[in-house]
mmCIF file of the N, C-alpha and C atoms, coordinates in Angstrom:
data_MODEL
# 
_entry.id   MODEL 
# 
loop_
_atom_site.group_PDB 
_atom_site.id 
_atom_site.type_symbol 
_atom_site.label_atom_id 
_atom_site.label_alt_id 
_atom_site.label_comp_id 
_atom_site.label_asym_id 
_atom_site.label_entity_id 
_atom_site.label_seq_id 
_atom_site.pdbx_PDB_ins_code 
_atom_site.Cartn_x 
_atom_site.Cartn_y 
_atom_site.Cartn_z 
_atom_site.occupancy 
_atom_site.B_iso_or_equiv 
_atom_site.pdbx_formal_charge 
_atom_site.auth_seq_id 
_atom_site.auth_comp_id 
_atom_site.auth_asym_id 
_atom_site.auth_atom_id 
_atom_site.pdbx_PDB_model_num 
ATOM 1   N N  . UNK A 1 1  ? -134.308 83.917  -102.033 1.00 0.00 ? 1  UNK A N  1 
ATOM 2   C CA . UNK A 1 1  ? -133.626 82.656  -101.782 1.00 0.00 ? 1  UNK A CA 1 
ATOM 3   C C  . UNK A 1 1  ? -132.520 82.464  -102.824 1.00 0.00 ? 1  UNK A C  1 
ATOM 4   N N  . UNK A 1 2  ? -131.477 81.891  -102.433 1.00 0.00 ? 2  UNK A N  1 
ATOM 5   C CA . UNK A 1 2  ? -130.223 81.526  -103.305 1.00 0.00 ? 2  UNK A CA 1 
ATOM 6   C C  . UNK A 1 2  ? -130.680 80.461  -104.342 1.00 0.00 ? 2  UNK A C  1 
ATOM 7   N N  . UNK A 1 3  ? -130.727 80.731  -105.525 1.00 0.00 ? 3  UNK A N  1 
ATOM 8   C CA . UNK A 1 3  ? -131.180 79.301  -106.321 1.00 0.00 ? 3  UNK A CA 1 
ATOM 9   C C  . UNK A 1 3  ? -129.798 78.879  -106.814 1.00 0.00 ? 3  UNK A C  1 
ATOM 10  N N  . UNK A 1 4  ? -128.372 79.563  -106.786 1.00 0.00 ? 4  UNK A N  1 
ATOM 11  C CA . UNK A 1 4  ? -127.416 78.754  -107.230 1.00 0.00 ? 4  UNK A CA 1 
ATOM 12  C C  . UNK A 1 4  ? -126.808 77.523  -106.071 1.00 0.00 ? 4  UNK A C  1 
ATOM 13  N N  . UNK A 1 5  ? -127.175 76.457  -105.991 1.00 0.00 ? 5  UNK A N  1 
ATOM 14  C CA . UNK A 1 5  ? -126.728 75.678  -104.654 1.00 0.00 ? 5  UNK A CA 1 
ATOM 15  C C  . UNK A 1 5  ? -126.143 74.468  -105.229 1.00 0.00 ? 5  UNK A C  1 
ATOM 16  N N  . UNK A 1 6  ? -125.208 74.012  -104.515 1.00 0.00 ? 6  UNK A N  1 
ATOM 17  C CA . UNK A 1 6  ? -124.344 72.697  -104.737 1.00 0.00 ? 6  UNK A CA 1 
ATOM 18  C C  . UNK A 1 6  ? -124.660 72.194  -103.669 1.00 0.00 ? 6  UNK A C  1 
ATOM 19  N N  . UNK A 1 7  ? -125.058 71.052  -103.823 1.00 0.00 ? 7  UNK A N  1 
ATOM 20  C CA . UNK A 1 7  ? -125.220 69.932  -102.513 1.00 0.00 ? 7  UNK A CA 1 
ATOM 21  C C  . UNK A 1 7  ? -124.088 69.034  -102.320 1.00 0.00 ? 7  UNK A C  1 
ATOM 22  N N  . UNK A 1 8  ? -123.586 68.929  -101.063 1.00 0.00 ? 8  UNK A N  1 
ATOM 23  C CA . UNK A 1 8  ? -122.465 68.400  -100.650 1.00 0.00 ? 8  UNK A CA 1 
ATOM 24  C C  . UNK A 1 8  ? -122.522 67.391  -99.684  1.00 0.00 ? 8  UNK A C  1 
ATOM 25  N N  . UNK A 1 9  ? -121.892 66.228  -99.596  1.00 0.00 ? 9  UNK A N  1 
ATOM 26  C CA . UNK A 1 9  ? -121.790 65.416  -98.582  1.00 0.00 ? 9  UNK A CA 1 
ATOM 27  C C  . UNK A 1 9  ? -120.869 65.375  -97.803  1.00 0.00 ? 9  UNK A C  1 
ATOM 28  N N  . UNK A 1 10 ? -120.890 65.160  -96.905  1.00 0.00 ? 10 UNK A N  1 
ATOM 29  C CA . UNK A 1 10 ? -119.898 65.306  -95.764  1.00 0.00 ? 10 UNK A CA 1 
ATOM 30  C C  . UNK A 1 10 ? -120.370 64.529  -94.794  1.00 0.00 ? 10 UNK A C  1 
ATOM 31  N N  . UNK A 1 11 ? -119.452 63.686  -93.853  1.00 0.00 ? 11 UNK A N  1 
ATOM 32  C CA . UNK A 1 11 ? -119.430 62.782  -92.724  1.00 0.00 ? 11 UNK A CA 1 
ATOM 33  C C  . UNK A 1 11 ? -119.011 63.785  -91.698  1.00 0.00 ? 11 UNK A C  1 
ATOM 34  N N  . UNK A 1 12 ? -119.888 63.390  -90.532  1.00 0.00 ? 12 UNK A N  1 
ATOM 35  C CA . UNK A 1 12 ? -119.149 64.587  -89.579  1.00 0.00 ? 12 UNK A CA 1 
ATOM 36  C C  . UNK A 1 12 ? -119.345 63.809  -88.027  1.00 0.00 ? 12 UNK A C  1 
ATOM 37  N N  . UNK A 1 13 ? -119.004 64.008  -86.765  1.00 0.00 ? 13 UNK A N  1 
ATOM 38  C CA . UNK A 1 13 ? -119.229 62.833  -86.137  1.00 0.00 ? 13 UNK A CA 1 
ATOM 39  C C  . UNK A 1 13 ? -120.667 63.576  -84.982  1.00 0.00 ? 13 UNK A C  1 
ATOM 40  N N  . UNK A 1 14 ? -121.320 62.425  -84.404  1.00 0.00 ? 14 UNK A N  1 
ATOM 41  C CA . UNK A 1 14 ? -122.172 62.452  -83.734  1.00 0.00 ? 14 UNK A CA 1 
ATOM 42  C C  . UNK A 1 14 ? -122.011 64.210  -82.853  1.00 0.00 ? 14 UNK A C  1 
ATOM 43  N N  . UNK A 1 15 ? -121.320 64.182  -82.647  1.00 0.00 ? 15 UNK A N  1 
ATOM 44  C CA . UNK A 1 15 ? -120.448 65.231  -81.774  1.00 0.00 ? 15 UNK A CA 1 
ATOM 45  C C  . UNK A 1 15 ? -120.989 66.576  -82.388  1.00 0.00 ? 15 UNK A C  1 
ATOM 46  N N  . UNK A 1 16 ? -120.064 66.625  -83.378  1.00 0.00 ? 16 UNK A N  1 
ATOM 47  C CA . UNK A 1 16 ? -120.213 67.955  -83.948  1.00 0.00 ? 16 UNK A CA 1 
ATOM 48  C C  . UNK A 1 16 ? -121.391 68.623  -84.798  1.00 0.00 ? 16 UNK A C  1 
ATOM 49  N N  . UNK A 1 17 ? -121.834 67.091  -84.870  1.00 0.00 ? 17 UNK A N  1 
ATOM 50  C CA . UNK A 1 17 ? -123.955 67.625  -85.248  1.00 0.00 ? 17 UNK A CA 1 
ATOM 51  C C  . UNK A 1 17 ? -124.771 67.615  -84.249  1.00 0.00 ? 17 UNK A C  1 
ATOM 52  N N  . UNK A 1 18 ? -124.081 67.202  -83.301  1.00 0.00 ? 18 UNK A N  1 
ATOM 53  C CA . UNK A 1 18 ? -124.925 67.760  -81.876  1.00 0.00 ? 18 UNK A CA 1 
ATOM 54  C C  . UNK A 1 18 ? -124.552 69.372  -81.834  1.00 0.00 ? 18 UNK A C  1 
ATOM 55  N N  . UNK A 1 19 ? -123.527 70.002  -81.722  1.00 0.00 ? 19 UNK A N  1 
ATOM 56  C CA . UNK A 1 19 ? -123.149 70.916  -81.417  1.00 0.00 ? 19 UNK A CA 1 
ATOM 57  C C  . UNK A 1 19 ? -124.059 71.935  -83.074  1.00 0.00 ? 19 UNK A C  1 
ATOM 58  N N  . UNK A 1 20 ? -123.936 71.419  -83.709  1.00 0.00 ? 20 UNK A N  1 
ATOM 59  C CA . UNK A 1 20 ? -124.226 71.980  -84.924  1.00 0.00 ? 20 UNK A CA 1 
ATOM 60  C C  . UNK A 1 20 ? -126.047 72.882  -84.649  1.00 0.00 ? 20 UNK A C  1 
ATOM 61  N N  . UNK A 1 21 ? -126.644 71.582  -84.323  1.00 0.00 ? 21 UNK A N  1 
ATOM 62  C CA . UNK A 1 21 ? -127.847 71.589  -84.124  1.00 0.00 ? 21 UNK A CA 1 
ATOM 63  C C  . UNK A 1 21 ? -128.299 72.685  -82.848  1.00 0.00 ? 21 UNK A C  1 
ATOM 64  N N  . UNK A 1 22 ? -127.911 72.585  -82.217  1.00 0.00 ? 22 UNK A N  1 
ATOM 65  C CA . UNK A 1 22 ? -127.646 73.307  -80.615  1.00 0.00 ? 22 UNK A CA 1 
ATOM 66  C C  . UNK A 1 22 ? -127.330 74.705  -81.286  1.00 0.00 ? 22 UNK A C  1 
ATOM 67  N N  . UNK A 1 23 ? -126.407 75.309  -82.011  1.00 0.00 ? 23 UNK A N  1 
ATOM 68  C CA . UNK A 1 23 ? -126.396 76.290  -82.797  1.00 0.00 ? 23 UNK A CA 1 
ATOM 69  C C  . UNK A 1 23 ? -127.280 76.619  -83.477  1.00 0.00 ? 23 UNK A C  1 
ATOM 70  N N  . UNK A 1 24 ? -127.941 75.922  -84.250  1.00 0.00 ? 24 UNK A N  1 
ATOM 71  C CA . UNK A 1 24 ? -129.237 76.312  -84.825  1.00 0.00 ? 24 UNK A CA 1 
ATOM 72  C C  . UNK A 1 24 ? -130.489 76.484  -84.053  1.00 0.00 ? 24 UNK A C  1 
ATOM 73  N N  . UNK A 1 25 ? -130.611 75.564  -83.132  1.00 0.00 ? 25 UNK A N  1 
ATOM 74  C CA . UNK A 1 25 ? -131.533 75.860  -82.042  1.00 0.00 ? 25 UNK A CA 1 
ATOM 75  C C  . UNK A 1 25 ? -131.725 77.471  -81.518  1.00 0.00 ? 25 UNK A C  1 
ATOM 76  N N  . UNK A 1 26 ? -130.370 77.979  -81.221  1.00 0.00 ? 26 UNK A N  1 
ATOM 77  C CA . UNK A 1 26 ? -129.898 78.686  -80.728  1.00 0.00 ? 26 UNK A CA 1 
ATOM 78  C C  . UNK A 1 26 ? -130.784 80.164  -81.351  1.00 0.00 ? 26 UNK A C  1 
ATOM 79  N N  . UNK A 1 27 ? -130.125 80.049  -82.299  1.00 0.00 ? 27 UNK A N  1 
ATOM 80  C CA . UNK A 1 27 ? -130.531 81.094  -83.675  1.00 0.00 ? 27 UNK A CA 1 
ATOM 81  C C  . UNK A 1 27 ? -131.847 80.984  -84.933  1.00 0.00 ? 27 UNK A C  1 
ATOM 82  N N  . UNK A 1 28 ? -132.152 80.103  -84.302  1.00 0.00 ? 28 UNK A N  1 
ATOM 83  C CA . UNK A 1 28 ? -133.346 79.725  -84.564  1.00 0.00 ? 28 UNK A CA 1 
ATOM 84  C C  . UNK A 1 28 ? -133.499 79.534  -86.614  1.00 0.00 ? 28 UNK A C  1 
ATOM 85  N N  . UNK A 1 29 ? -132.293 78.805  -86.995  1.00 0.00 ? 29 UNK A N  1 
ATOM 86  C CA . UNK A 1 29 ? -132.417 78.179  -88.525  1.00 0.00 ? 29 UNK A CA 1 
ATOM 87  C C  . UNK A 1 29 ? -132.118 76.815  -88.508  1.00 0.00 ? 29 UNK A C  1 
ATOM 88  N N  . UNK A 1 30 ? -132.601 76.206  -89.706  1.00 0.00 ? 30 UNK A N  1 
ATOM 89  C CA . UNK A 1 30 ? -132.173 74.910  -89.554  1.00 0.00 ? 30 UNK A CA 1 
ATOM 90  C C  . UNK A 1 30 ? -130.830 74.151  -89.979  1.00 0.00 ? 30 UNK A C  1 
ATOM 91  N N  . UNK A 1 31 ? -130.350 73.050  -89.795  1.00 0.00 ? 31 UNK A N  1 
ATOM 92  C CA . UNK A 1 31 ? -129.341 72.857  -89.615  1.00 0.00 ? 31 UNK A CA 1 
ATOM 93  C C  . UNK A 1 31 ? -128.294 72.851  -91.065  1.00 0.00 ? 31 UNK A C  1 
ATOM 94  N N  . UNK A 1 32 ? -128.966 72.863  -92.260  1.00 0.00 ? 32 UNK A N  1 
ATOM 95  C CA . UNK A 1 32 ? -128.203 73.332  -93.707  1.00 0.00 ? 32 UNK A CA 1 
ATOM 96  C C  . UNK A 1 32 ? -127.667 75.154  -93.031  1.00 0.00 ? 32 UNK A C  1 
ATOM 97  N N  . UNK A 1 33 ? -128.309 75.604  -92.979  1.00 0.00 ? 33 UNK A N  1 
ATOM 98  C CA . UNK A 1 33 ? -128.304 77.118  -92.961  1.00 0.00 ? 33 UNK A CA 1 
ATOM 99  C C  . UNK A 1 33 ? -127.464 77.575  -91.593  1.00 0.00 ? 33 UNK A C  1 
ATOM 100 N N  . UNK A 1 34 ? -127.460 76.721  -90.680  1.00 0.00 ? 34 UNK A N  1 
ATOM 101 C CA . UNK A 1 34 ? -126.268 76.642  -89.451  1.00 0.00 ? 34 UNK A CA 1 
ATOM 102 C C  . UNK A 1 34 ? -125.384 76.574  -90.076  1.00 0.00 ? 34 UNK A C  1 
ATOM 103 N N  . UNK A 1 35 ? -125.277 75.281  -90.562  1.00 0.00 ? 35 UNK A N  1 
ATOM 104 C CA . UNK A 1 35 ? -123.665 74.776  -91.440  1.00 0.00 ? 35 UNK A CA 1 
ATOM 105 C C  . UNK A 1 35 ? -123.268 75.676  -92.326  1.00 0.00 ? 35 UNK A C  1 
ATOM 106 N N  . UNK A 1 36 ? -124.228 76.430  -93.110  1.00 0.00 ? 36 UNK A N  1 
ATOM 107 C CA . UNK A 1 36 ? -123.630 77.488  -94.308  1.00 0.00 ? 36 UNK A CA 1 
ATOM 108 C C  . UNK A 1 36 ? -123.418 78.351  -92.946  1.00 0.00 ? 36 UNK A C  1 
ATOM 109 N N  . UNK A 1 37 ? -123.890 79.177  -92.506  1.00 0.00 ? 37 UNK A N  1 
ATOM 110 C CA . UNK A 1 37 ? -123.265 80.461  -91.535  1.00 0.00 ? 37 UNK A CA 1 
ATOM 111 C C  . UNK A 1 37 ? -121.902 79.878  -90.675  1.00 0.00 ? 37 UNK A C  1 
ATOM 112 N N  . UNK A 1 38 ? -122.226 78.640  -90.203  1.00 0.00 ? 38 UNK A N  1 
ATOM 113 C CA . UNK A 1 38 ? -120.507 78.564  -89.551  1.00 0.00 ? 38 UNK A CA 1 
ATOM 114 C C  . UNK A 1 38 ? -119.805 78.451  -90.471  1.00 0.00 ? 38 UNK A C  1 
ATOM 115 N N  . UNK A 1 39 ? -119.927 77.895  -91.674  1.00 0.00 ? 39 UNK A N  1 
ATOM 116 C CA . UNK A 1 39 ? -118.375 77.856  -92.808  1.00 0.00 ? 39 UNK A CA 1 
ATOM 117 C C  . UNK A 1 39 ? -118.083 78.890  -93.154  1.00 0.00 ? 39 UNK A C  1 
ATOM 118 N N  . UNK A 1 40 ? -119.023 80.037  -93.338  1.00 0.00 ? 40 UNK A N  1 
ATOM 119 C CA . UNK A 1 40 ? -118.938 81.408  -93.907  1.00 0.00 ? 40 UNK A CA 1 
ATOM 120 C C  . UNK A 1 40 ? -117.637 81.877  -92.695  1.00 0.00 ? 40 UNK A C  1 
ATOM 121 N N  . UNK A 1 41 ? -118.575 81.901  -91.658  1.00 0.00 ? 41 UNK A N  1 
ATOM 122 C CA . UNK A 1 41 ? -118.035 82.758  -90.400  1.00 0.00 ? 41 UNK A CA 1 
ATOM 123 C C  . UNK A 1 41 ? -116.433 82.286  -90.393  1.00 0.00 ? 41 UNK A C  1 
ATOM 124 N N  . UNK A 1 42 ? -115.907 80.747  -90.571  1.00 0.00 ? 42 UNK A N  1 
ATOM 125 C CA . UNK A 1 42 ? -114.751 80.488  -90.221  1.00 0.00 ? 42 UNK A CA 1 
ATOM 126 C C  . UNK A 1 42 ? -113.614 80.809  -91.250  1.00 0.00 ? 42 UNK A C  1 
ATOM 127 N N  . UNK A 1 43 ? -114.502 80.565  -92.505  1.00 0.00 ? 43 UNK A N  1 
ATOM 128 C CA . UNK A 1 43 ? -113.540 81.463  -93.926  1.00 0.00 ? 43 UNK A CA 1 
ATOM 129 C C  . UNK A 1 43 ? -113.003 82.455  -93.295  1.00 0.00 ? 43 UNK A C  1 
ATOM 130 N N  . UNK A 1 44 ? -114.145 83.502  -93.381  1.00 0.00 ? 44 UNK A N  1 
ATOM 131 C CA . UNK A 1 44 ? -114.046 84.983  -92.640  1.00 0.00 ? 44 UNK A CA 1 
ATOM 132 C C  . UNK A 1 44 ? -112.940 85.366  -92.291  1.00 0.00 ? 44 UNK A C  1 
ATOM 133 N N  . UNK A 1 45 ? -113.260 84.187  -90.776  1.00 0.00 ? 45 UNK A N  1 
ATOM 134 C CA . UNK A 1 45 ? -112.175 84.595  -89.685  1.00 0.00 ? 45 UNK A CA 1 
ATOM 135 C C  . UNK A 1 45 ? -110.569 84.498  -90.298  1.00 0.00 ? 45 UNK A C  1 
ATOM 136 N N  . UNK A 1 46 ? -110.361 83.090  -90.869  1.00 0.00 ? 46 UNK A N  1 
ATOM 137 C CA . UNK A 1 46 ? -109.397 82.887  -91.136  1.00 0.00 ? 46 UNK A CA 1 
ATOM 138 C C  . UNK A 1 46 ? -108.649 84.134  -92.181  1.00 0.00 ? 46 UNK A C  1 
ATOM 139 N N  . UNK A 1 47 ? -109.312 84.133  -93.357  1.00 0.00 ? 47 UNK A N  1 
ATOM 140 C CA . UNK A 1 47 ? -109.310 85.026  -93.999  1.00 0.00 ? 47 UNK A CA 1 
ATOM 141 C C  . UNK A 1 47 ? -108.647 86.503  -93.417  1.00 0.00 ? 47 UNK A C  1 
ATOM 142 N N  . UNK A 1 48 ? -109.168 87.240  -91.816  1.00 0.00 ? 48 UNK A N  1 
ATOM 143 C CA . UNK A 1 48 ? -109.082 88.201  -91.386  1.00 0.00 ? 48 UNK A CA 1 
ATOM 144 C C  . UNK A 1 48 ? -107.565 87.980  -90.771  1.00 0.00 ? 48 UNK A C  1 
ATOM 145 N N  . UNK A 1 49 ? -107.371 86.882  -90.123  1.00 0.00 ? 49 UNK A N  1 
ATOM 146 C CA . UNK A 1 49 ? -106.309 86.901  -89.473  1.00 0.00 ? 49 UNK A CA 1 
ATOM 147 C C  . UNK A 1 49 ? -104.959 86.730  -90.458  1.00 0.00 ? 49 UNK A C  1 
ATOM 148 N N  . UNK A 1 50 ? -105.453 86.331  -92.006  1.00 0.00 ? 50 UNK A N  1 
ATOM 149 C CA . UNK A 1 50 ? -104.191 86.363  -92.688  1.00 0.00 ? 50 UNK A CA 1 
ATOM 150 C C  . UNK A 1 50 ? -103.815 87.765  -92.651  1.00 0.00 ? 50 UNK A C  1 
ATOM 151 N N  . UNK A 1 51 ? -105.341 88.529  -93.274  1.00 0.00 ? 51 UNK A N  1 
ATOM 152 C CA . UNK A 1 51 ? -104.371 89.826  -93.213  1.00 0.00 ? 51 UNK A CA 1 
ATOM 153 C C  . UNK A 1 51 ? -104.063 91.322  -91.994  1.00 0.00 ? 51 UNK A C  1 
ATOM 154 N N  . UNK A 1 52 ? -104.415 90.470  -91.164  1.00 0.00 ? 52 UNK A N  1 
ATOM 155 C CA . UNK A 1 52 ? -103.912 90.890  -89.924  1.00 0.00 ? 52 UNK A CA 1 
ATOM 156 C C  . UNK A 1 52 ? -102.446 90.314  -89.889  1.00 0.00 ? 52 UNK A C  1 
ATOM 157 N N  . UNK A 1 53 ? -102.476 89.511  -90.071  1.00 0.00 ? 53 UNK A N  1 
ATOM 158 C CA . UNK A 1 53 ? -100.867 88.728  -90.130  1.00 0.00 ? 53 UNK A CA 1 
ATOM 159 C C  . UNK A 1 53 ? -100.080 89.756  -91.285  1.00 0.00 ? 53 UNK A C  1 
ATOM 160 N N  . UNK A 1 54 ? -100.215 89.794  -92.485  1.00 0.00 ? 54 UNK A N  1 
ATOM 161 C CA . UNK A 1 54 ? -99.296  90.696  -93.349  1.00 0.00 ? 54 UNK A CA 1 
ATOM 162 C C  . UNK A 1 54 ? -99.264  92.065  -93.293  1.00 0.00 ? 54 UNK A C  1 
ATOM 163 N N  . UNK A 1 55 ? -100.397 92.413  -92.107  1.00 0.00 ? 55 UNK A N  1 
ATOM 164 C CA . UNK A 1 55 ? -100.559 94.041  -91.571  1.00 0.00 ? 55 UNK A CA 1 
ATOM 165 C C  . UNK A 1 55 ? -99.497  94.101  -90.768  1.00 0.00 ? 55 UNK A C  1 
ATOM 166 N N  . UNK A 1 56 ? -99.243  93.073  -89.874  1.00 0.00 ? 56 UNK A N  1 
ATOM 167 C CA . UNK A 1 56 ? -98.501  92.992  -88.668  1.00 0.00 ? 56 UNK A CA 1 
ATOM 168 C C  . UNK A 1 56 ? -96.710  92.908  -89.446  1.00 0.00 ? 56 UNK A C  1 
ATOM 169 N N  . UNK A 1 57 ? -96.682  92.332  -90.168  1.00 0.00 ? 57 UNK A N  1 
ATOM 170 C CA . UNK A 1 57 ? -95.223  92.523  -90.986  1.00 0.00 ? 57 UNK A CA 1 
ATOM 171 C C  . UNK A 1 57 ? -95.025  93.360  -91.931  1.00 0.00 ? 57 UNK A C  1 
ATOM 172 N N  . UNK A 1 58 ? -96.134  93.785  -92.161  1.00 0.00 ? 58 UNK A N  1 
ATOM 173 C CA . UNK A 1 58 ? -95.803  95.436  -93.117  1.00 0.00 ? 58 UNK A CA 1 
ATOM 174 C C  . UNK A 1 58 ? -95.447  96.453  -91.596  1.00 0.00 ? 58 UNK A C  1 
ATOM 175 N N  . UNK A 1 59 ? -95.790  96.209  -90.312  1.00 0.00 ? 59 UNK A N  1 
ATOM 176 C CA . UNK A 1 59 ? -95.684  97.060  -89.530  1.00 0.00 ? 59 UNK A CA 1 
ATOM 177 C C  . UNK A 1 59 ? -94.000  96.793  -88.998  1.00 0.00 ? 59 UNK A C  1 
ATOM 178 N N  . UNK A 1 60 ? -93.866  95.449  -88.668  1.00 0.00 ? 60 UNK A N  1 
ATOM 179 C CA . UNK A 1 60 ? -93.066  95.176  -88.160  1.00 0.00 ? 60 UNK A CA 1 
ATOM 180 C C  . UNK A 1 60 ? -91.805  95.809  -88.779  1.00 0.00 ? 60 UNK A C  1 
ATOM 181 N N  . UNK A 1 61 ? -91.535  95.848  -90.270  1.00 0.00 ? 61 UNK A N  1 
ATOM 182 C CA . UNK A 1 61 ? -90.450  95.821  -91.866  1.00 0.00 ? 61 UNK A CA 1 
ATOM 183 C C  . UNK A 1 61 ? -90.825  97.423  -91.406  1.00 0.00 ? 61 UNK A C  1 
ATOM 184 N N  . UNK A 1 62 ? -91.579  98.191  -91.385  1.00 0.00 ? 62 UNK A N  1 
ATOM 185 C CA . UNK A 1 62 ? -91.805  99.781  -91.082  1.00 0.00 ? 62 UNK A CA 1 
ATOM 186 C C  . UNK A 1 62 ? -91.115  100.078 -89.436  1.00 0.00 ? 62 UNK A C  1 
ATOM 187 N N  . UNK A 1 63 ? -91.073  99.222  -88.995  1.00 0.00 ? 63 UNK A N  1 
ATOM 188 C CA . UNK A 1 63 ? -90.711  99.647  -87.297  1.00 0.00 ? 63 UNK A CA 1 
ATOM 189 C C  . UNK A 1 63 ? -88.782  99.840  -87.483  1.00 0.00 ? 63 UNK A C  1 
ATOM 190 N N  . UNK A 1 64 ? -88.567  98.592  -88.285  1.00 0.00 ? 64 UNK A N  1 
ATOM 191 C CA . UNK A 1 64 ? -86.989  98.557  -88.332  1.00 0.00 ? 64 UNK A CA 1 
ATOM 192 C C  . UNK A 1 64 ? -86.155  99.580  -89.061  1.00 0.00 ? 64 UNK A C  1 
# 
């Protein structure tokens, strides 16, 4: 288990802790451990598409 943890508050609307929960349902953790795997996952993503983005203009600056 992770013992370094920061507890955080956050307002979020009816909505998206429905959906939250429904995800955890899903995957069967509870809803802290939903919320850590989707923030991870969306870093990630974002993260990937930057450097897909500066792959794509190192290609582009190589094409010309």
């Amino acid at each position: 288990m992770v013992k370094n943890l920061v507890r955080v508050t956050v307002n979020l609307t009816p909505e998206l802790v429905e959906r939250i929960e429904a995800y955890a349902g899903k995957v069967n953790v509870n809803r802290t451990a939903a919320i850590s795997v989707l923030l991870s996952d969306a870093l990630d993503q974002k993260e990937t598409m930057k450097t897909i983005n500066s792959m794509m203009d190192i290609y582009q600056e190589q094409k010309q």
